[in-house]
N, C-alpha and C positions, 0 to 999 in steps of 0.2 A: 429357626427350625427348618431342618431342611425336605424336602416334597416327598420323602418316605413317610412323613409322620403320616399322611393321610394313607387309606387304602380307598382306591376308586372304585365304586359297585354301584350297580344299581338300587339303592337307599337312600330313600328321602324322609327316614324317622327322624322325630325328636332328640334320639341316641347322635344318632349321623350327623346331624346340625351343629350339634353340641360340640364334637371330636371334629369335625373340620372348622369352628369357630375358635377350635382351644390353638390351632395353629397359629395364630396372632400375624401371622403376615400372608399375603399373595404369595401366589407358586406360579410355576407353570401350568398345573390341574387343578388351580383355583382362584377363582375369581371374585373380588367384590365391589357388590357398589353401593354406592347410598339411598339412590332414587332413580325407580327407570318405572315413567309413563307410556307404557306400551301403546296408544292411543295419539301420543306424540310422534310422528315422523321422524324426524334426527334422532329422540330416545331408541326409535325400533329401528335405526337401520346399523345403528352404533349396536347396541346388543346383538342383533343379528353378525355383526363383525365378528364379537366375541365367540358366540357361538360357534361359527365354520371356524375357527381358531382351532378349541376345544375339541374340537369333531377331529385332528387330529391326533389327540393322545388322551380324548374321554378328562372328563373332570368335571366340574361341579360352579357352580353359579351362586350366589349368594345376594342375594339382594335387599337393601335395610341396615348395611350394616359398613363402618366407614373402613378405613385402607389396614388396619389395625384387627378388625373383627368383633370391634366392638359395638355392640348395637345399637344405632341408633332409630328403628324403628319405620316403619313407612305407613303410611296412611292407608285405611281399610280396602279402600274403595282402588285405590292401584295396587293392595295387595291381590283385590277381588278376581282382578284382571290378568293372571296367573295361573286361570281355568286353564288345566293341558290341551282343551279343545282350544281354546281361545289363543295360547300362547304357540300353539304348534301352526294354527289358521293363517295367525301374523307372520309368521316367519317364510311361512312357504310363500310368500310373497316374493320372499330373494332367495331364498336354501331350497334345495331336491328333501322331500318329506325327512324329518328326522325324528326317530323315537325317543325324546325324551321324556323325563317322568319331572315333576313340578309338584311342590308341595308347601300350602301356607302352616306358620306356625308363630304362636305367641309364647315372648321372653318377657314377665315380666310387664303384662300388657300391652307390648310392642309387637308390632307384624313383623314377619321375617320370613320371604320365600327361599325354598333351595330348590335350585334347579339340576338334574343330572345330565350330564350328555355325553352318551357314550361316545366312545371313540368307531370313526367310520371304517367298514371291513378293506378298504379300499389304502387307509391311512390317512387320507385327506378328503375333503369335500369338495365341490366348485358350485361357486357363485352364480346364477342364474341366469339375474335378473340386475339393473342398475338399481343403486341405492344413493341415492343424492338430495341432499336438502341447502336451505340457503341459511349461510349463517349471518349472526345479526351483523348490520353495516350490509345486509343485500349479497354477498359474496357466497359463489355456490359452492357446492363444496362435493367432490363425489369420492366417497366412499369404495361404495364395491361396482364395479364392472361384470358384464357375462366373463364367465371363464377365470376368473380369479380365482386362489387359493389362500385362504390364511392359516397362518401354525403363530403358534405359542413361542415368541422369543423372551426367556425368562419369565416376568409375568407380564407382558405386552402380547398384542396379537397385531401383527404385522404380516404382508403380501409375504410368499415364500420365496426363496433364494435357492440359486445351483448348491448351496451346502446340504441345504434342508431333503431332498430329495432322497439322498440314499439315507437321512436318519429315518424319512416316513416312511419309504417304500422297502427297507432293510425287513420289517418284521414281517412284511404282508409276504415276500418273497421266500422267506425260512418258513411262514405258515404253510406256504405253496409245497415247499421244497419236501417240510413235513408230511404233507398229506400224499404225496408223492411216494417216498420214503413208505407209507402206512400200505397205499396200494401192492407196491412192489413186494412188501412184507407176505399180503395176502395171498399173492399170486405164487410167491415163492412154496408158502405156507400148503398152498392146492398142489401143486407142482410132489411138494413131498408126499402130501397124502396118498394121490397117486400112485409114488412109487413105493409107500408102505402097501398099496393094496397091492399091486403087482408080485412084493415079496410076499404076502399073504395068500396071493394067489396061485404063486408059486412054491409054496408049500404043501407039508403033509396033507391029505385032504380032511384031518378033523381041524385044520388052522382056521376054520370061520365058527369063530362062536362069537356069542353073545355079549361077550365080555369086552370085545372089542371095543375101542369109542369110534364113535358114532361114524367121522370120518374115515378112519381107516375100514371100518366096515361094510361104509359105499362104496370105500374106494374098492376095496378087494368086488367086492359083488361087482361090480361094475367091468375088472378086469376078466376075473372067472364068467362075465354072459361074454363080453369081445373074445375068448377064449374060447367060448363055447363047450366050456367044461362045467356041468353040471351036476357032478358027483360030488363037491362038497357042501354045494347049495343043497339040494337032495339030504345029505345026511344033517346040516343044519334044521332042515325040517320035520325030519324024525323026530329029532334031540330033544325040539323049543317047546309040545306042548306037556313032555315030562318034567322040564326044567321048570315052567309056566308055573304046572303045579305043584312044585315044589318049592316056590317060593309064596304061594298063595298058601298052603300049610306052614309056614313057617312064620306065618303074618308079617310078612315083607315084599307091602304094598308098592314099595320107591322101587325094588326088584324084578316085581311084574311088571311093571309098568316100561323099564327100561328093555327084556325081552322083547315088550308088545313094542315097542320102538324100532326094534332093530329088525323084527318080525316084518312088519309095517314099511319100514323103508326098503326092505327087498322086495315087497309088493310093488311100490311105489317106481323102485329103479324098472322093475319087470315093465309094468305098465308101459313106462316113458321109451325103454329102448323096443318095444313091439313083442317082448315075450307073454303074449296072454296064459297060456298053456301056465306056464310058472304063477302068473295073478291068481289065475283059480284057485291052482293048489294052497298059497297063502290066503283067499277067502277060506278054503273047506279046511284050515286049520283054525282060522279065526272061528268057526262055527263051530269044530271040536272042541275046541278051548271056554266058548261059549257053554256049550250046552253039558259039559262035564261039572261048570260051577254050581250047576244046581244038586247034585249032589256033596251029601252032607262030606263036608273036609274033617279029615280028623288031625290034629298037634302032629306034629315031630320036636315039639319042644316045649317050652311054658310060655310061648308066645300063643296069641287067637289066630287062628286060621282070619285071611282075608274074608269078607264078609260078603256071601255072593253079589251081595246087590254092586257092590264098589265094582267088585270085578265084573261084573254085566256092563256097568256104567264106564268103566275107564276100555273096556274092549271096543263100545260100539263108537265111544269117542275118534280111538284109533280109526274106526273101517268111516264114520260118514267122513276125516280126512282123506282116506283115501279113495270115498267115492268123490271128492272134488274135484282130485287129480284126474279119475276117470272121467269123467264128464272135459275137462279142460285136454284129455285128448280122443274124445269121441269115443274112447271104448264102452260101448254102451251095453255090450254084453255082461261086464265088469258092472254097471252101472246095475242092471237085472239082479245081476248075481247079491252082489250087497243086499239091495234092499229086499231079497225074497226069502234069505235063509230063516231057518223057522226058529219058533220059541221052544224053551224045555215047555212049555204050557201050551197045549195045542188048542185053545181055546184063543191067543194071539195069531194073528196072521203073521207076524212077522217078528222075528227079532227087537227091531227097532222100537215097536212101541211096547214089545217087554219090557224092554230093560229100562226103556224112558218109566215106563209106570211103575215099576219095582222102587228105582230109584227118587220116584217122588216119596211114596208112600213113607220109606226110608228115611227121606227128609234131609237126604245128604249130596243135595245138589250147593254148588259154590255160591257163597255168597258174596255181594260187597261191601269195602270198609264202612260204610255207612248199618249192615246188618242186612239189609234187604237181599229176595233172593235174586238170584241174577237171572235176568232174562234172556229168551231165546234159547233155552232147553237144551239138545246136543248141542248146537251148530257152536256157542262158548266156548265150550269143551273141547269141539273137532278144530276148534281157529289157535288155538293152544299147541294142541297136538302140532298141526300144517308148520306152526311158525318154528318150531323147537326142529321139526326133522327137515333138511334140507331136501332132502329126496319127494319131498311133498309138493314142494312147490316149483319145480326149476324153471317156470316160467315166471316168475317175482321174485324177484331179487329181495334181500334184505332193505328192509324201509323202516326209522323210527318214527315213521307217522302210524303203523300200523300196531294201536298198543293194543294186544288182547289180554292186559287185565281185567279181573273181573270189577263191572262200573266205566270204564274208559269209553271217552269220545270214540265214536265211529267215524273213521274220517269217510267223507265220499265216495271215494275212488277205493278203492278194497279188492284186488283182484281173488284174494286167497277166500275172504267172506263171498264174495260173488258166486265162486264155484262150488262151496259146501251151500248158499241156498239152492242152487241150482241141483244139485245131489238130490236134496232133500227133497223139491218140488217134485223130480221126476219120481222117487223114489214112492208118495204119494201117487203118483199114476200109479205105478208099476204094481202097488199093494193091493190098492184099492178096484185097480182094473181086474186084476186073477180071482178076486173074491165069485163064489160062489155066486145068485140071484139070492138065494135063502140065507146068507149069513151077511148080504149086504148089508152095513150099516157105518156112520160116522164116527164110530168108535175105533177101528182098525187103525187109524194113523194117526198121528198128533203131528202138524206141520209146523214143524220148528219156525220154516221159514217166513212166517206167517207176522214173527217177532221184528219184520224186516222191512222194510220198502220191493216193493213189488218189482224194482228196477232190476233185482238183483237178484230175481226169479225166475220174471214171466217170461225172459226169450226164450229160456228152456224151452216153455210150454210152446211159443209160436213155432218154437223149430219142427216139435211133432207134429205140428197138425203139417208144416211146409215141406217135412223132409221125408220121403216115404220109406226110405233107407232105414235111417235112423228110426222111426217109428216100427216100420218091421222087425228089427233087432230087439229095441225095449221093449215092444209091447206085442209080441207075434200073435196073431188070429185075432187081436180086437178089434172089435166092430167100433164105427162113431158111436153107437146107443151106449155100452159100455165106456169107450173114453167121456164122451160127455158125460155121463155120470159121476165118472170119477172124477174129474176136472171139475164139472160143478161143485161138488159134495168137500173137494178139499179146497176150494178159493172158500166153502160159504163157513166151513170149519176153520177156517186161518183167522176169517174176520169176525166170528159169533163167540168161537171159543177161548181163540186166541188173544181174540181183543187187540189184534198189534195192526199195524201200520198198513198189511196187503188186503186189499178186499177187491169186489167187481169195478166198484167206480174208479178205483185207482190203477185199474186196466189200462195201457198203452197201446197197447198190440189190437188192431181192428180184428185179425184172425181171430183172437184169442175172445177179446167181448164177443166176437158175433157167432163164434163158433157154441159157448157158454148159452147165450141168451138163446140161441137154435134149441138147443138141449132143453132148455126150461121150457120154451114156448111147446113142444112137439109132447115133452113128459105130462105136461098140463092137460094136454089133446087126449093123450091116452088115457090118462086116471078121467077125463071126463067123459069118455063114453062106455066106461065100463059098467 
């Protein structure tokens, strides 16, 4: 049988044992032996051979079973010894760390381990470490040397030779050449989008709608601000919050949503190349487009009208995205502006926690596979949005560690999450600080970010009290009595209500604790001598 019969993966079931046992002979991706005492010296430094072999072209290990595959069984107690901590511990004695997977299994009441080992991204492995034992009659014998390589000749594992060279490093070099190949595609790929925007941009001036995809759409916006021609931009904004509504009457949710995208991203572009003037104007349409859902929609078809709540919730989705982007380039006026536009219900301070309470109530916030609802309220939602529009992020690159499914690991490092907490936090100031004395209360804002580790918050907050710039811009005529208030009130609201990960002890920032605990200690003074 020849070494196609097997497929090499990572698989160490019962099924997989079976179908590389049914091969009935050694390959060059298969190995077998009868008996290997890991605990014995010469056993592990001979398996260890094998291995850095296999770590050439990945393949599979078998052990208990004789040159045939047919099994003859190994004793418990050396299958025991097969633990992948145990078997990976020994090894890296002579081999640089290697992932393989190890797994015992009974034929029949006989032990039988299979071991897998993938093939190294490099094509080969090197030897460490010396691996030498004495064989019987006293005679030493050494094995592996630092710096050796073995490959797989036929089903032998032997030192590697001038032939072997370009077999092992042939694929890594086409992988390379590949990945190369995929760049150059991209860059090619931008190159064009470009000069689709440029003919976009050089067209009639109703050439920028909606309908455009996504790229050519940046792209034209982007040539039309270096143009400095803002008469089709202009008439795209007239156009977007009739279009908006007309597909919100037609109950095509996937259609607003793609508007609010492209809406969003010429926000987004404004922002990044210094057109504030132009940000505004896509804020005070976002908030047209807002505060029009509250009124009752009626059909243009037998389809249901979007249902305001969705469209409250997929708007403000969009804008805390794009208050990330502001914050990540200091337009903090932009930053104000977001989080102050008002609700259809003036009994809300703000948008934001409109639409977040609407849409609880609603009960149509995302959930995960598991059924539960997802946590972390907008900021989900806006880290969805950021990833989908490149214009959102152009400081973060495309990364597949950043999965914003709902449920997924948060990795660490998260630059796009970092600046939608940071949105959020300030945007709490900024709600909580314009409040009235008479209408103050903990009710006005619900701090997303609160769902979060404080890492990826609090410098926001150190920056205001450090930066008198930046504080005059976001927060103009407030006093400390006023910010401390509000700074208190949303750290003690993130961790009472919130119940998530940011609270006072989990402060960093010395400015930020002592500026907080000032506030309490002074608040405390007053209500006690009154």
């Amino acid at each position: 049988m020849n070494d196609d019969a097997i497929v090499v993966e990572p698989v160490v079931t019962a099924e997989k044992l079976a179908s590389v046992l049914a091969a009935g002979c050694e390959m060059p991706s298969l190995d077998f032996k009868q008996v290997v005492d890991l605990d014995e010296h010469s056993a592990l430094v001979e398996f260890a051979k094998d291995v850095a072999a296999l770590r050439s072209c990945g393949g599979y290990l078998v052990v208990g079973v004789n040159d045939e595959g047919e099994v003859i069984g190994l004793d418990e107690a050396l299958a025991a010894k097969f633990d992948e901590a145990n078997l990976r511990q020994k090894l890296e004695k002579f081999l640089h760390p290697t992932s393989l997977i190890a797994a015992r299994h009974t034929i029949d009441g006989k032990h039988v381990v299979l071991v897998f080992i993938p093939s190294h991204p490099l094509g080969f492995t090197v030897v460490k470490a010396l691996g030498e034992y004495t064989k019987p009659g006293g005679r030493q014998k050494v094995l592996l040397r630092p710096g050796d390589v073995f490959v797989r000749h036929g089903t032998s594992s032997e030192r590697w030779a001038e032939v072997d060279v370009q077999a092992l490093l042939g694929p890594r070099d086409n992988a390379l050449r590949e990945s190369h190949r995929a760049e150059f595609a991209a860059m090619v790929a931008a190159i064009q989008s470009g000069a689709q925007g440029q003919s976009i941009a050089s067209g009639p001036v109703q050439s920028l709608v909606w309908q455009l995809d996504q790229a050519s759409f940046d792209g034209a916006v982007v040539e039309l601000l270096r143009r400095d021609d803002l008469v089709p931009i202009r008439l795209f904004l007239v156009r977007t919050p009739a279009e908006l509504r007309s597909g919100v009457n037609r109950g095509d949710r996937d259609e607003f949503n793609t508007i609010l995208d492209r809406l969003v991203s010429l926000g987004a572009i404004a922002l990044t190349l210094g057109h504030t003037n132009l940000a505004v104007e896509v804020t005070e349409a976002l908030a047209n487009i807002y505060e029009a859902s509250a009124i009752v929609s009626y059909p243009v078809s037998d389809a249901k009208p979007v249902r305001p709540q969705f469209v409250w919730l997929d708007v403000l989705a969009h804008v805390v995205a794009l208050g990330g982007l502001a914050v990540v380039m200091k337009e903090w006026s932009a930053v104000r502006a977001l989080a102050l536009q008002p609700a259809p219900d003036t009994w809300y301070a703000s948008w934001l926690r409109h639409g977040l309470t609407e849409a609880a109530r609603a009960n149509i916030f995302p959930t995960t596979a598991s059924g539960q609802p997802e946590q972390g309220a907008l900021i989900p939602l806006a880290r969805r949005v950021a990833h989908r529009l490149p214009g959102l992020r152009p400081y973060a690159p495309d990364d597949e560690r950043y999965d914003a499914t709902p449920g997924a690991d948060i990795a660490p490092i998260d630059p796009v999450l970092d600046s939608l907490c940071a949105f959020d936090a300030l945007a709490a100031l900024v709600v909580m600080s314009d409040l009235p004395s008479e209408r103050f209360d903990d009710h006005h804002y619900y701090p997303s970010f609160g769902h979060y580790y404080s890492t990826r918050s609090e410098p926001t907050w150190a920056r205001v009290l450090k930066d008198p710039t930046m504080r005059e811009v976001l927060l103009p005529g407030v006093d400390d009595e006023t910010l401390g208030r509000a700074m208190s009130t949303a750290a003690q609201v993130a961790h009472t209500v919130v119940q998530g990960r940011w609270g006072l002890w989990d402060v960093n920032d010395n400015a930020v604790g002592k500026f907080i605990q000032d506030w309490r200690r002074e608040d405390a003074e007053r209500r006690a001598s009154e």
